[in-house]
ROROKOL-585993 format. One record per residue (C-alpha): x, y, z; residue in one letter; residue number from 1. Coordinates in Angstrom, 3 decimals. Example, Ala and Ser with C-alpha at 12.3 -4.5 7.8 and 13.67 -1.06 7.14 Angstrom:
2
NODE, px, py, pz, residu, num
NODE, 12.300, -4.500, 7.800, a, 1 $
NODE, 13.670, -1.060, 7.140, s, 2 $
end
This chain:
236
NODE, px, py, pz, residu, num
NODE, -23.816, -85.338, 13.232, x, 1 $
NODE, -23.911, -82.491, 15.445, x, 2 $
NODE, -21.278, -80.646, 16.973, x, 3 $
NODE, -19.718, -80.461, 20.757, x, 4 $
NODE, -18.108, -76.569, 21.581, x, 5 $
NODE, -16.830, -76.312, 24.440, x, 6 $
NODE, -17.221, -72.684, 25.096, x, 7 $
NODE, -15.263, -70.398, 28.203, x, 8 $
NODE, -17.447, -68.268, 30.203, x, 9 $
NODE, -16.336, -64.885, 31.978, x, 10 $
NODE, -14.650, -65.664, 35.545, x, 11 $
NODE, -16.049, -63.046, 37.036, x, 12 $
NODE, -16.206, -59.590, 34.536, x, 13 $
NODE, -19.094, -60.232, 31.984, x, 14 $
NODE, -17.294, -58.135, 29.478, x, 15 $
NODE, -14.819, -61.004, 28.875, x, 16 $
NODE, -17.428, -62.795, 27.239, x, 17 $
NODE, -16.069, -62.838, 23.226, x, 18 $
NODE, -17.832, -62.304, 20.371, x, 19 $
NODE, -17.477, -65.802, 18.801, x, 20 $
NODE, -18.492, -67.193, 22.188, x, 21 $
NODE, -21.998, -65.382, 22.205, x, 22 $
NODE, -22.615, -66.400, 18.663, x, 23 $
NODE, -21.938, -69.982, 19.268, x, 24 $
NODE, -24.037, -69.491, 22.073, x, 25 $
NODE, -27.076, -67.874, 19.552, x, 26 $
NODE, -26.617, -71.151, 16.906, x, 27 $
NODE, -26.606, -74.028, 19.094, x, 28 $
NODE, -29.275, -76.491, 19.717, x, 29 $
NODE, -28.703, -77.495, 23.190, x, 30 $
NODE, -26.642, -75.445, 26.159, x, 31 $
NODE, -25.321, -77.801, 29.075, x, 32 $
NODE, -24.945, -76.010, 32.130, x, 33 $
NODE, -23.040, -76.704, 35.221, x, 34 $
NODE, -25.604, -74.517, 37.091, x, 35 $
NODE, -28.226, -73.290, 35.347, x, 36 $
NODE, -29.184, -70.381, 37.331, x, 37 $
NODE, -25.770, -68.315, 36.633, x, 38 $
NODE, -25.808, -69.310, 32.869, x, 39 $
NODE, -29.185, -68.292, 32.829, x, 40 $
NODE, -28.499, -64.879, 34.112, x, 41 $
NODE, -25.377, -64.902, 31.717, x, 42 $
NODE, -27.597, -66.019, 28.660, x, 43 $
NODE, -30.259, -62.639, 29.378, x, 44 $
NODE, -27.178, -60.382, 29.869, x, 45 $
NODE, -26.320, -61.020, 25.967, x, 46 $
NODE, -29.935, -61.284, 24.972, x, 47 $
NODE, -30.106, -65.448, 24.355, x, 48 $
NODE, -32.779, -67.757, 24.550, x, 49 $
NODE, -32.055, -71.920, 24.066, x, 50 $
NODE, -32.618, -74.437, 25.838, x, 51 $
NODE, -30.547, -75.366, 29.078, x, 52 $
NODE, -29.706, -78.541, 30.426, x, 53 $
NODE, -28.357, -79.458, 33.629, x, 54 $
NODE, -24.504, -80.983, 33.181, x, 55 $
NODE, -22.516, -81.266, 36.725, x, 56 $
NODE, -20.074, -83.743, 37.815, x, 57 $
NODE, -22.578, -85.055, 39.576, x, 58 $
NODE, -24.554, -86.337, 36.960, x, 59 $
NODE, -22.624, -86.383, 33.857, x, 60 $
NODE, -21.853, -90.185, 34.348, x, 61 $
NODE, -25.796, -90.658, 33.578, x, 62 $
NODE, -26.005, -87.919, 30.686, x, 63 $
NODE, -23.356, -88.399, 28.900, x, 64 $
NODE, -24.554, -91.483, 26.832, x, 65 $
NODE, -27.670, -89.345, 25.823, x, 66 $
NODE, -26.204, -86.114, 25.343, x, 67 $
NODE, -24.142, -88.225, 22.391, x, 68 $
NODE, -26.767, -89.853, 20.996, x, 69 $
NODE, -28.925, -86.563, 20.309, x, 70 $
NODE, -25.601, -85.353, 19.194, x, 71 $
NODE, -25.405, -88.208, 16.324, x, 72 $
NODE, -28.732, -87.258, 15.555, x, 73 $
NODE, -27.817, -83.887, 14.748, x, 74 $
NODE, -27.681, -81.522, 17.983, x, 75 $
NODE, -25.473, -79.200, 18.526, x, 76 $
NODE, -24.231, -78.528, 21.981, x, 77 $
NODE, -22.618, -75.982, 23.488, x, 78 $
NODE, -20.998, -76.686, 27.123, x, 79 $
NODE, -20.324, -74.089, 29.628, x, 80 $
NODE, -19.373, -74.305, 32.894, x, 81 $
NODE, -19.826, -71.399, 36.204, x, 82 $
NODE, -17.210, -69.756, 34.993, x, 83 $
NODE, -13.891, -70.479, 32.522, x, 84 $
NODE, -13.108, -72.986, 30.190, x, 85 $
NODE, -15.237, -76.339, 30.948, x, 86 $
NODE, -13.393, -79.507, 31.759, x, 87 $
NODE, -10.614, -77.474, 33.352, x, 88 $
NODE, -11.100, -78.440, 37.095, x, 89 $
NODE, -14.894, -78.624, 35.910, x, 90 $
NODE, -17.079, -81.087, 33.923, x, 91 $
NODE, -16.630, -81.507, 30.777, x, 92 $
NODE, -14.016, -84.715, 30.109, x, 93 $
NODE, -16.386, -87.019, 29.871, x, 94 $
NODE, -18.505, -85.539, 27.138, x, 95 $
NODE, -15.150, -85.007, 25.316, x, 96 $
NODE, -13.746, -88.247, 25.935, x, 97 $
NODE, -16.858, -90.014, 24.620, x, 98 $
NODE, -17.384, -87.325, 21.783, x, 99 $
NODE, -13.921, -88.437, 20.431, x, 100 $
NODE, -14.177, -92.018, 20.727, x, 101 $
NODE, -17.621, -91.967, 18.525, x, 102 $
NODE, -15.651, -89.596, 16.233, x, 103 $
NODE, -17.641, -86.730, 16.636, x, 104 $
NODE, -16.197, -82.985, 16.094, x, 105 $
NODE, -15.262, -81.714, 19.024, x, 106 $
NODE, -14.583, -77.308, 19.030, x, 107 $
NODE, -12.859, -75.420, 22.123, x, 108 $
NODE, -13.081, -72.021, 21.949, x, 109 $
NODE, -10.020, -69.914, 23.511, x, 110 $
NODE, -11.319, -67.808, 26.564, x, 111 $
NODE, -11.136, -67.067, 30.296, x, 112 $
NODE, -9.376, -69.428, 32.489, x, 113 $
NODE, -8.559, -68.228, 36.106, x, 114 $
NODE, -4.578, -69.362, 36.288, x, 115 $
NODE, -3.216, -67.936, 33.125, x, 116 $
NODE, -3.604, -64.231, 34.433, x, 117 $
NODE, -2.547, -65.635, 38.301, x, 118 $
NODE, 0.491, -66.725, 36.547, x, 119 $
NODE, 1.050, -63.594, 34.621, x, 120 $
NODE, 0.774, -61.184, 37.515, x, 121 $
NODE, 2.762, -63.852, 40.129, x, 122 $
NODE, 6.248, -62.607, 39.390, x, 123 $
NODE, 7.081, -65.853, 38.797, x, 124 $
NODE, 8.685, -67.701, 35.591, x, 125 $
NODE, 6.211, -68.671, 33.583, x, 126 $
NODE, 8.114, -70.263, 31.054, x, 127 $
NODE, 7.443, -73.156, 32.232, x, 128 $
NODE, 4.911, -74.524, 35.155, x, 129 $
NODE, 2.801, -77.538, 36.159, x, 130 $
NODE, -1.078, -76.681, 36.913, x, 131 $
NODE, -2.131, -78.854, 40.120, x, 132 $
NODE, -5.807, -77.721, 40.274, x, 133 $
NODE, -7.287, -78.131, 43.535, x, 134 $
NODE, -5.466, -80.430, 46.154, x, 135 $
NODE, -7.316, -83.529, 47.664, x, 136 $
NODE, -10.150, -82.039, 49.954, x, 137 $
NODE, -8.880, -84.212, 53.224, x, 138 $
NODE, -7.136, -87.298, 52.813, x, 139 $
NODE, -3.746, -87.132, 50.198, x, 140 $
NODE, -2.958, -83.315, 50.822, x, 141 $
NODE, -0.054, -83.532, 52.065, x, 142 $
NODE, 1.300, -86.439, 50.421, x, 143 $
NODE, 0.624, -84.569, 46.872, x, 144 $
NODE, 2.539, -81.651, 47.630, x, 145 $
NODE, 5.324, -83.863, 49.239, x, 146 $
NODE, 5.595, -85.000, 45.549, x, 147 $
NODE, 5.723, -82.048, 44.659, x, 148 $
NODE, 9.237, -80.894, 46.730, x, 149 $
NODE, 11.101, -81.431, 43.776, x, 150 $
NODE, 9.284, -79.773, 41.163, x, 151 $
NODE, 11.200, -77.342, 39.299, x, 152 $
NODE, 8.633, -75.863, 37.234, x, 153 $
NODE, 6.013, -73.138, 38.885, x, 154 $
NODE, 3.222, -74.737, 40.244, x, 155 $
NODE, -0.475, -73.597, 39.987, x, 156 $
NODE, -3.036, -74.373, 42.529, x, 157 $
NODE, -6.797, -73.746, 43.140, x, 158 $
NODE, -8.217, -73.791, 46.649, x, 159 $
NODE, -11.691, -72.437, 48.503, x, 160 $
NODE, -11.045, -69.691, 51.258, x, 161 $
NODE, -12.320, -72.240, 53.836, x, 162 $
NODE, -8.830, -74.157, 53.081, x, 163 $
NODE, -6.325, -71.642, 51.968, x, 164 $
NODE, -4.671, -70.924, 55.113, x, 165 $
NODE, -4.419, -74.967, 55.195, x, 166 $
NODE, -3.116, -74.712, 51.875, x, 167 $
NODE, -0.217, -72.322, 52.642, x, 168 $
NODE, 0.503, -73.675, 55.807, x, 169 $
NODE, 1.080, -77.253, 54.040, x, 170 $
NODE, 3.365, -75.644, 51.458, x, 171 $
NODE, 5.352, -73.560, 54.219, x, 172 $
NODE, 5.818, -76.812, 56.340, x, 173 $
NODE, 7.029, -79.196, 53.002, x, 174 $
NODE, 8.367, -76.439, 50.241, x, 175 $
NODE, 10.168, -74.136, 52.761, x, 176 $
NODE, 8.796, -70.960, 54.663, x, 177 $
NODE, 10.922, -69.367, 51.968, x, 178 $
NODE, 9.869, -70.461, 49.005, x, 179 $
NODE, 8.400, -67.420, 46.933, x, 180 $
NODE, 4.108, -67.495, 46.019, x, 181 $
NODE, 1.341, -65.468, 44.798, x, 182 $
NODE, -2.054, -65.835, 46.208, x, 183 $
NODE, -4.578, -63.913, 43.761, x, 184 $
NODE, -8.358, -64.121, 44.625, x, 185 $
NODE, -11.392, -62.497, 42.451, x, 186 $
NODE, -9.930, -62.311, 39.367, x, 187 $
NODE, -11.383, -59.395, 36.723, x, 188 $
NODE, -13.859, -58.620, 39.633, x, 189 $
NODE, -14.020, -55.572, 41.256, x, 190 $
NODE, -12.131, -56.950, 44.590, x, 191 $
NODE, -9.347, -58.528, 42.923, x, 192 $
NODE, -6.338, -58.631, 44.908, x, 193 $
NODE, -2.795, -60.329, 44.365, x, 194 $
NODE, -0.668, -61.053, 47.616, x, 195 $
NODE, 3.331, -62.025, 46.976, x, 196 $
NODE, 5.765, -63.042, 49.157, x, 197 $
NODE, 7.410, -66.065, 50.707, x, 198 $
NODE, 5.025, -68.432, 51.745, x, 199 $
NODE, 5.567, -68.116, 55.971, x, 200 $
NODE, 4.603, -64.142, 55.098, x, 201 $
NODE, 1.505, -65.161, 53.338, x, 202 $
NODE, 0.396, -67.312, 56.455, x, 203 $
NODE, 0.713, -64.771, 58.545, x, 204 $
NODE, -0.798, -62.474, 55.690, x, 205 $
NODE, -4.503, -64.895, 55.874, x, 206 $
NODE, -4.247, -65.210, 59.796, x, 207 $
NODE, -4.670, -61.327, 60.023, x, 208 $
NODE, -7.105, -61.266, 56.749, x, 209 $
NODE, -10.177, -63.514, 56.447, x, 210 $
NODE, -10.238, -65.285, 52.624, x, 211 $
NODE, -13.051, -64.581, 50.928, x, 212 $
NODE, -13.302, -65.495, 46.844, x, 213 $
NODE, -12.129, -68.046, 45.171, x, 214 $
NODE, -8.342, -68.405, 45.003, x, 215 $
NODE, -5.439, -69.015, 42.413, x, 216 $
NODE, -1.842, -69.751, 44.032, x, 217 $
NODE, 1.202, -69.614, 41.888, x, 218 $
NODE, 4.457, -71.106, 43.824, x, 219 $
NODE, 7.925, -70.890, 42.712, x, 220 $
NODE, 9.445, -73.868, 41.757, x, 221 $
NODE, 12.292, -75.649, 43.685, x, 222 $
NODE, 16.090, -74.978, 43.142, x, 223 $
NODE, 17.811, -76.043, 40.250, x, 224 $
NODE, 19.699, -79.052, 41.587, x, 225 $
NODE, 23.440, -78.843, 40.663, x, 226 $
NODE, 24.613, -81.671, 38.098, x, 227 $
NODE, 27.531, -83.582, 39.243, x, 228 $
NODE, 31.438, -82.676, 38.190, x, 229 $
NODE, 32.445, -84.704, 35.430, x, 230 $
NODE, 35.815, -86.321, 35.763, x, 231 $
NODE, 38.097, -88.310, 33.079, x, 232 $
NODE, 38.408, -91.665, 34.117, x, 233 $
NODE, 41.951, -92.017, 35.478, x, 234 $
NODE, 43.429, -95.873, 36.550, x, 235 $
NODE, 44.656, -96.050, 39.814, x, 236 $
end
């Protein structure tokens, strides 16, 4: 049988690309592509010719069965996605899923992914956190982060610049105007930028500054709540 690797791409600076990635890249049969324009341009930056194949969430329902039987015939396939590690907010669970369940090896490189350096530079623990992804588009966005209110751990969020001021302004209304965030945007690129503060000040931060890039927001996570006082049981 052939072999599934699941293989991180560069978020933004090519030079993140590793070494084991590119030669994975080199030996497989097959390379599914979310688009295949940008991994085409990053395939001739390190010098690789294979075959690419089209693999997006819109179409991965109808691939997937086929994709696993060339696979049992002896493919190998890499899958990439635009940028970071596939399957995280991206394609790429369904391949797995079905990979596994016809007990087919399965390899995930370690590489880019956006939130682990948005966490880093944040400010914020990072012992500990939840990563949200993005929020529902329209309907549910407010009832997920009411769910959220609670949450103790720091909480990791993608969103678009055409909703990040909606994003913020959710969170400021439900968390708390003061609750603590990090807003980073263009990670490794030439542009990137990390904003902290409390989450009112970053509102009024992306009223005066118009989002562009893709963003990673890191908020604090709520209060430790206070455990009871324990008292010996006394008759009355």
């Amino acid at each position: 049988m052939g072999k599934l690797y699941i293989v991180p791409t560069p978020i933004g600076n090519l030079e993140d690309m590793t070494f084991r990635a590119v030669n994975i890249l080199k030996k497989v049969d097959v390379i599914l592509a979310e688009d295949t324009r940008k991994t085409i341009f990053l395939l001739k930056h390190y010098q690789i010719q294979k075959r690419v194949l089209s693999h997006h969430k819109f179409n991965e329902h109808k691939t997937v069965a086929n994709i696993v039987q060339q696979m049992q015939s002896g493919v190998s396939v890499a899958l990439v996605s635009d940028a970071g590690t596939p399957a995280i907010s991206d394609p790429g669970y369904l391949l797995v899923r079905e990979c596994v369940n016809a007990k087919m090896d399965v390899i995930c490189l370690p590489g880019a992914t956006a939130f682990i350096p948005a966490l880093v530079v944040s400010g914020l623990p990072n012992d500990r956190f939840c990563f949200e992804g993005f929020l529902p588009h329209k309907k549910g966005r407010q009832k997920r982060i009411t769910e959220l209110v609670t949450e103790m751990r720091t909480m990791i969020f993608y969103e678009s610049p055409y909703r990040i001021l909606k994003a913020l302004e959710q969170m400021s209304a439900i968390f708390g105007a003061d609750r603590n965030a990090s807003v980073s945007r263009e990670l490794t690129k030439m542009y990137e930028n990390t904003q902290r503060g409390s989450l009112e000040e970053l509102v009024e931060y992306f009223k005066a500054h118009q989002p562009k890039g893709e963003f990673v927001i890191i908020v604090e996570g709520a209060e430790k709540q206070k455990k009871p006082k324990k008292y010996d049981n006394i008759d009355s």
